[in-house]
Structures are given as structure tokens and as C-alpha cells.
LODO-773998 format. One record per residue: residue in three letters; chain; x, y, z of N, C-alpha, C in turn. Coordinates in nm, 4 decimals, m for minus. Layout:
REM LODO-773998
R  code  unit  nx  ny  nz  cax  cay  caz  cx  cy  cz
R  ala  A  X  Y  Z  X  Y  Z  X  Y  Z
...
REM end
This chain:
REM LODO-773998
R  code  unit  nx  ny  nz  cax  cay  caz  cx  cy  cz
R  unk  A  0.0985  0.1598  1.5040  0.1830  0.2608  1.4440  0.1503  0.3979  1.5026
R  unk  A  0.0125  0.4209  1.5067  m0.0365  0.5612  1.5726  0.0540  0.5796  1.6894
R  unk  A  0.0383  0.4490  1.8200  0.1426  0.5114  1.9573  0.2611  0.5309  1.9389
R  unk  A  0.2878  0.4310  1.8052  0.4690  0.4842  1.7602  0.4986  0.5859  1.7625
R  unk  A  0.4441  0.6656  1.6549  0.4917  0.7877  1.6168  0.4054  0.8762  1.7098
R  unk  A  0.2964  0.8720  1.8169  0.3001  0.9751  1.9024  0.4278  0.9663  2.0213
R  unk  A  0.4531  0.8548  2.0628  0.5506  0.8615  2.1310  0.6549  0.8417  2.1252
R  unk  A  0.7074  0.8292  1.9813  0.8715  0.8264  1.9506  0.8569  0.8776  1.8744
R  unk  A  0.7918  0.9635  1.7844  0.7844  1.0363  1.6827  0.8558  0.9544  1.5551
R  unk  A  0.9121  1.0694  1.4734  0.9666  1.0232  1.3587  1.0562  0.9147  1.3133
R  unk  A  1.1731  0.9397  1.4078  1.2720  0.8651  1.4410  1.2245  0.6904  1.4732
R  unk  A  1.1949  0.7152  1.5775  1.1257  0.5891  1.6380  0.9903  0.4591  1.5359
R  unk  A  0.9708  0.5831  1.4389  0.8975  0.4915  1.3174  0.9915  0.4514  1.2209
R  unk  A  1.1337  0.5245  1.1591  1.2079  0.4908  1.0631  1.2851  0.3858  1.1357
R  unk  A  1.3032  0.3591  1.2428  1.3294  0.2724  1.3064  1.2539  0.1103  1.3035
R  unk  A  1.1739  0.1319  1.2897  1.0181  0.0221  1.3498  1.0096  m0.0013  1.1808
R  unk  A  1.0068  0.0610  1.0771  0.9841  0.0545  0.9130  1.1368  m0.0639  0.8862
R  unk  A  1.2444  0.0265  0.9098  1.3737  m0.0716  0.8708  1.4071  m0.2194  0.9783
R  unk  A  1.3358  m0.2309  1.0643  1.2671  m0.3668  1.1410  1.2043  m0.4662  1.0654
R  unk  A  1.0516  m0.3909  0.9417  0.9639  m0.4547  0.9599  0.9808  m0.4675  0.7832
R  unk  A  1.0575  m0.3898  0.7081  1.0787  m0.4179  0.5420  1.1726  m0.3556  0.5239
R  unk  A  1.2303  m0.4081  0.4152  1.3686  m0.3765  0.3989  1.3556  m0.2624  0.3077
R  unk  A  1.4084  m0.1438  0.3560  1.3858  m0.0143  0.2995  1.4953  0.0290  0.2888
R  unk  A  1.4985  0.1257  0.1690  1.6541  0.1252  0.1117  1.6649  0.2922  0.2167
R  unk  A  1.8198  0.3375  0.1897  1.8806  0.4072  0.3140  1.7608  0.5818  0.2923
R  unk  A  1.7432  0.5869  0.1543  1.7046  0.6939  0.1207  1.5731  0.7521  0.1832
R  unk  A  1.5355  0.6357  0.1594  1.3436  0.6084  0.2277  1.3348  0.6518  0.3461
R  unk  A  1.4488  0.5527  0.4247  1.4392  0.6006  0.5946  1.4916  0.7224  0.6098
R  unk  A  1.5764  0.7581  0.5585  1.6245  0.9433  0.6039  1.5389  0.9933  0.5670
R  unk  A  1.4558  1.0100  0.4406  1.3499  1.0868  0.4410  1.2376  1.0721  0.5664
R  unk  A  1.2079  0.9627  0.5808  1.0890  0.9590  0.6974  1.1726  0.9790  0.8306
R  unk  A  1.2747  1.0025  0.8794  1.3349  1.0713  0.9698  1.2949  1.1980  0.9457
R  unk  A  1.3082  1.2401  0.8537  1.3060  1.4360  0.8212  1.1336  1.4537  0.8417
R  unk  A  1.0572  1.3711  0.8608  0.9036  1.3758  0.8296  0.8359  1.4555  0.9598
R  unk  A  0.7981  1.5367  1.0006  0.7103  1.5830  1.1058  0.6407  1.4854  1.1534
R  unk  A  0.6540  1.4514  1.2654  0.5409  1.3657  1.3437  0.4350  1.3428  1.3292
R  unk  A  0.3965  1.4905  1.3469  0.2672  1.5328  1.3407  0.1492  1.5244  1.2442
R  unk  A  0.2512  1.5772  1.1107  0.1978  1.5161  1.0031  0.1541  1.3929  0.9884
R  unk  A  0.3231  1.2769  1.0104  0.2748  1.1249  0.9638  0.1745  1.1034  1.0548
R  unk  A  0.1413  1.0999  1.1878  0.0108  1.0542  1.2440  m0.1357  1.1079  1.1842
R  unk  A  m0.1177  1.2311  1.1506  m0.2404  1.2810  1.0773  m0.2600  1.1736  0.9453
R  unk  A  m0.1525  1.1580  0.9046  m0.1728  1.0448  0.8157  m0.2252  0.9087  0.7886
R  unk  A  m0.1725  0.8937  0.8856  m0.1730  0.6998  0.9226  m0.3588  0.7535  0.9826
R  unk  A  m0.3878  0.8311  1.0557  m0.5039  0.8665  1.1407  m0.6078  0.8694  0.9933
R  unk  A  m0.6010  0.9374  0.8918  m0.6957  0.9406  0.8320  m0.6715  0.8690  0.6586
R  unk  A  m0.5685  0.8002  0.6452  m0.5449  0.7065  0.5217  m0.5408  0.5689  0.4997
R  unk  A  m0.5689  0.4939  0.6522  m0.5655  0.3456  0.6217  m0.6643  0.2895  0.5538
R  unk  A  m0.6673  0.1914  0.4756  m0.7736  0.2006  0.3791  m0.8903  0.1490  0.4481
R  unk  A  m1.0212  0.1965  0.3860  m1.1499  0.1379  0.3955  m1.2203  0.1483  0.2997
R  unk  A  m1.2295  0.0168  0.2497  m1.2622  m0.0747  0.1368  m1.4121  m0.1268  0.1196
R  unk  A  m1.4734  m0.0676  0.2667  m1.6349  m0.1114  0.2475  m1.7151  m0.0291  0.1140
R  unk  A  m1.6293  0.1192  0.1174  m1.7384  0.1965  0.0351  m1.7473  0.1220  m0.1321
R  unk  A  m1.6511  0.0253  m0.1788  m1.5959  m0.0103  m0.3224  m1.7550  m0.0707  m0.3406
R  unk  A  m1.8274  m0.0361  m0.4439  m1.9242  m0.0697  m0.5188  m1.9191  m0.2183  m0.5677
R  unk  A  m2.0592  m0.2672  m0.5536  m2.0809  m0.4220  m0.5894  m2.0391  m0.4322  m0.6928
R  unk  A  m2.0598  m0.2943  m0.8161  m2.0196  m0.3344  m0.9515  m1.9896  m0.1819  m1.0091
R  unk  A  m1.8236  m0.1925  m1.0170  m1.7444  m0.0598  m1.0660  m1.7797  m0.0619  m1.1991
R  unk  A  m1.8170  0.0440  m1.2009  m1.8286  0.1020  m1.3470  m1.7260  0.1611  m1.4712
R  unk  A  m1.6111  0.0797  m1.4400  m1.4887  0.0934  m1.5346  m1.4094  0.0120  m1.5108
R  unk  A  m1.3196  m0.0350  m1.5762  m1.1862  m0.1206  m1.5564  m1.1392  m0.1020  m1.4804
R  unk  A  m1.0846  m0.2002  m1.3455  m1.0096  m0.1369  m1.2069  m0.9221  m0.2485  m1.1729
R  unk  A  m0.8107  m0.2099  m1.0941  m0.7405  m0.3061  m1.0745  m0.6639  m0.2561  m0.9296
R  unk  A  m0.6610  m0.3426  m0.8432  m0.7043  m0.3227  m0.7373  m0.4878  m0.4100  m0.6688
R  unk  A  m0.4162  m0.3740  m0.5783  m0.3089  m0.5118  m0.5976  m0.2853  m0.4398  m0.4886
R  unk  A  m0.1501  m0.5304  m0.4244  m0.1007  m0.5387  m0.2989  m0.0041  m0.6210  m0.2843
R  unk  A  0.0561  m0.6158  m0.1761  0.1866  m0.7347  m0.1777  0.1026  m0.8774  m0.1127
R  unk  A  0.1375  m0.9645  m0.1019  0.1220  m1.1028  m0.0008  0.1361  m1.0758  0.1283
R  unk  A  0.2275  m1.0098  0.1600  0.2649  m0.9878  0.3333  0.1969  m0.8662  0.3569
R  unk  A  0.1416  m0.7896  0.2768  0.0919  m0.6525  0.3470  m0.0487  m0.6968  0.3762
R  unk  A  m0.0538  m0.6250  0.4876  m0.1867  m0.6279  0.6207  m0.3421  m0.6086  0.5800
R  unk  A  m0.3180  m0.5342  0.4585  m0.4323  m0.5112  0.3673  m0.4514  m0.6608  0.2733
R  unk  A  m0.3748  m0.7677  0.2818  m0.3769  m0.7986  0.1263  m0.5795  m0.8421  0.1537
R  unk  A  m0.6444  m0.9125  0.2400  m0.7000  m0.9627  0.2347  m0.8296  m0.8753  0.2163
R  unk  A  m0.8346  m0.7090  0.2801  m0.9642  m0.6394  0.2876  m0.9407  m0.6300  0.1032
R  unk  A  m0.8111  m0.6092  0.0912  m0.8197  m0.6059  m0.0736  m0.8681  m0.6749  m0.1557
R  unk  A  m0.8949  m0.8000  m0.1425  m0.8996  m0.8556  m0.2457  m1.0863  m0.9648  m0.2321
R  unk  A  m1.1209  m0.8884  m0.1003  m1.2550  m0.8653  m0.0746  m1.3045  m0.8055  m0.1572
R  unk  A  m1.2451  m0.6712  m0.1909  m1.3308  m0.5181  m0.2245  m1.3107  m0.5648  m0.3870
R  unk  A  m1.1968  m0.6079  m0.4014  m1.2110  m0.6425  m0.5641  m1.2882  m0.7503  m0.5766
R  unk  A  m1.3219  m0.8367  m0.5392  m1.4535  m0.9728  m0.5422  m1.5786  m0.8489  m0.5706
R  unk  A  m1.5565  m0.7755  m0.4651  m1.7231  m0.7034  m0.4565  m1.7392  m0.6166  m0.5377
R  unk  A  m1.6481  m0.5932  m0.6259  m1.6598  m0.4924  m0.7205  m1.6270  m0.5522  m0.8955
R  unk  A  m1.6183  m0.6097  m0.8634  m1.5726  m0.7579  m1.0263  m1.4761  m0.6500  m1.0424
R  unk  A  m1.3391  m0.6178  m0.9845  m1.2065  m0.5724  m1.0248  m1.1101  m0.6648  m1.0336
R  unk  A  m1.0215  m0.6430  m1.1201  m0.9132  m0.7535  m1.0499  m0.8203  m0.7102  m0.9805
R  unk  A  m0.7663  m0.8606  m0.9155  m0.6702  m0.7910  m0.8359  m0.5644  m0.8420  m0.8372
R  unk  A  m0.4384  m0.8229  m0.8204  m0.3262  m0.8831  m0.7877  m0.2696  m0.9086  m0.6821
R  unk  A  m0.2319  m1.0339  m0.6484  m0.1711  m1.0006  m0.5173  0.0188  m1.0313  m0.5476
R  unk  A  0.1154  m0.9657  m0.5213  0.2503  m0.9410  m0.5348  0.2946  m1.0401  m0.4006
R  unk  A  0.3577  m1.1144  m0.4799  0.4205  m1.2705  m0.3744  0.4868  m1.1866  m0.3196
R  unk  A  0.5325  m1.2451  m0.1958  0.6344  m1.1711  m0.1262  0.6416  m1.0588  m0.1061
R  unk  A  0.5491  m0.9367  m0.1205  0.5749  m0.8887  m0.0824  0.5148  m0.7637  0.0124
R  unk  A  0.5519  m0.6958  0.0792  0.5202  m0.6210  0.2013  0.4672  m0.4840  0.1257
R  unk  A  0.3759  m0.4140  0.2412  0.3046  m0.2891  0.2063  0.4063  m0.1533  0.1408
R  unk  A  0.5483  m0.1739  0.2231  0.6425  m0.0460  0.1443  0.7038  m0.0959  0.0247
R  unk  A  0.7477  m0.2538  m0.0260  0.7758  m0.2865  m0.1124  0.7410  m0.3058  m0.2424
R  unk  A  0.5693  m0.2746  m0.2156  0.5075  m0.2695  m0.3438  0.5123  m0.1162  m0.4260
R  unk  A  0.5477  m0.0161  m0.3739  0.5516  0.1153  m0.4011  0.7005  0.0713  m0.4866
R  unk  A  0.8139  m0.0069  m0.4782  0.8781  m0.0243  m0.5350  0.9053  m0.1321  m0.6795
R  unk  A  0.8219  m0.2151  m0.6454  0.8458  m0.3446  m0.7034  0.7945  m0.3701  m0.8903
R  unk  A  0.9112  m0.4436  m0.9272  0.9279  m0.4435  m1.0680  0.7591  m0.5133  m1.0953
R  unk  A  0.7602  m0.5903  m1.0149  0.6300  m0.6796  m1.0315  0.5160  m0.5830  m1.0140
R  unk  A  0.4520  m0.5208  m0.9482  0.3598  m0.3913  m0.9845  0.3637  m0.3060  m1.0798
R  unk  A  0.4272  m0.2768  m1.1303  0.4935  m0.2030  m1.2428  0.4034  m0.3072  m1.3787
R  unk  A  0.4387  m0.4268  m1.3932  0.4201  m0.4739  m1.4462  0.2747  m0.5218  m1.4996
R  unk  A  0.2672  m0.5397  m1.3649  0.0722  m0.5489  m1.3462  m0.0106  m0.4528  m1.3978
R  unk  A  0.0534  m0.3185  m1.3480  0.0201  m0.1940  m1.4166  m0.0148  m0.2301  m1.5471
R  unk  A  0.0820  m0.1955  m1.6438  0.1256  m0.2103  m1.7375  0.0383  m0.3284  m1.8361
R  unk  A  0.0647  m0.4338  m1.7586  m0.0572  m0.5183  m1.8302  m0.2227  m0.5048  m1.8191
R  unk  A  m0.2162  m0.4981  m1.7276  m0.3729  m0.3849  m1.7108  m0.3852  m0.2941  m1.8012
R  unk  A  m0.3279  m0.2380  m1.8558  m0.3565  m0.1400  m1.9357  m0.3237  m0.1655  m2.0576
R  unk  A  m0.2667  m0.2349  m2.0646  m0.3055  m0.2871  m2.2101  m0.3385  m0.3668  m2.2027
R  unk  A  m0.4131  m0.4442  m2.1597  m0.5867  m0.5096  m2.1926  m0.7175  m0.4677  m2.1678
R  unk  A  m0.6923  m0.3383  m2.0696  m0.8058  m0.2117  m2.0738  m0.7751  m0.1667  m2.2092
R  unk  A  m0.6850  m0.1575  m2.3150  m0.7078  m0.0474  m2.4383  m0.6608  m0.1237  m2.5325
R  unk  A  m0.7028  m0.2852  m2.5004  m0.6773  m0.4088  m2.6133  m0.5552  m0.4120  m2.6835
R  unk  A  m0.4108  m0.3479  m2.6144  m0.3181  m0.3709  m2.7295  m0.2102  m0.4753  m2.6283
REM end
């Protein structure tokens, strides 16, 4: 993704995104409008790293991801190593979980069995 967007910039990633998950029209015009520069600073210093997650978190955590996203597996490492749980969302991909009824849900139940109701 980094050579993407240094060498096709913005465009050339909303391109490579509506390829790789089905992203509704709104999503991609916005990441058209996105500075280059920025999203690489991004992608450069936000992909996750999951080594620092503690053998044993000291609060209720819940840790999720889709099935197809690239992370699912460092994820659900870091929640083993941390007694979190985790979810993993069938089907679905790293931009689809920012959407999906099924995360929402997970949420939601997580938290109310973090505050027993």
C-alpha cells in the first residue's frame, strides 16, 4: 500500500480499496479528496503491532476483526496473550468491519457482560 499511494497517490489507492472491498461510493470520494501525503504518513506509522499487548490486561478487553482482514491472525494472538476476547467477523474484510452490523453487536454484547446487564 505504502508504493501505492507514493506513486499513484490518492486516486490510485481509492482505486486499489474499491478492487479489494466493496466500499460504498461515499468512502471512496472521500479517500480521493485525502492528501497523499498524509495517508502514507498513516499507513507508515498505524499498522498494528500487537507484540506490546500484555500477558495479562488488567481490565475487560475485547479485541475483533473481520475473517479476511490481514490482521485477523496477529489479532487474535495478542488476545490469547492477554486473556482478551476476541471476535473474529466471518466474512469479513479490514474496511468492512468499521461498518458492520455484526461489530456493532459484539460491541454491545461486550459491554453488557463487562457491566453484567
Amino acid at each position: 500500500m505504502i508504493d501505492l499511494i507514493s506513486e499513484g497517490g490518492a486516486e490510485a489507492v481509492a482505486d486499489a480499496m474499491s478492487q479489494m472491498w466493496d466500499m460504498p461510493d461515499w468512502a471512496l470520494e472521500q479517500q480521493r479528496r485525502n492528501d497523499p501525503r498524509a495517508v502514507l504518513a498513516y499507513f507508515r506509522s498505524s499498522w498494528p503491532d500487537l507484540s506490546h499487548v500484555p500477558d495479562e490486561l488488567s481490565m475487560p478487553s475485547l479485541l475483533m476483526c473481520g475473517t479476511d482482514d490481514e490482521v485477523q491472525d496477529p489479532m487474535a494472538r495478542a488476545a490469547r496473550r492477554g486473556n482478551a476476547e476476541f471476535v473474529g467477523l466471518d466474512g469479513e474484510d479490514h474496511m468492512a468491519t468499521f461498518l458492520s452490523v455484526a461489530a456493532r453487536t459484539a460491541y454491545r454484547d461486550f459491554l453488557a457482560h463487562v457491566h453484567g446487564g
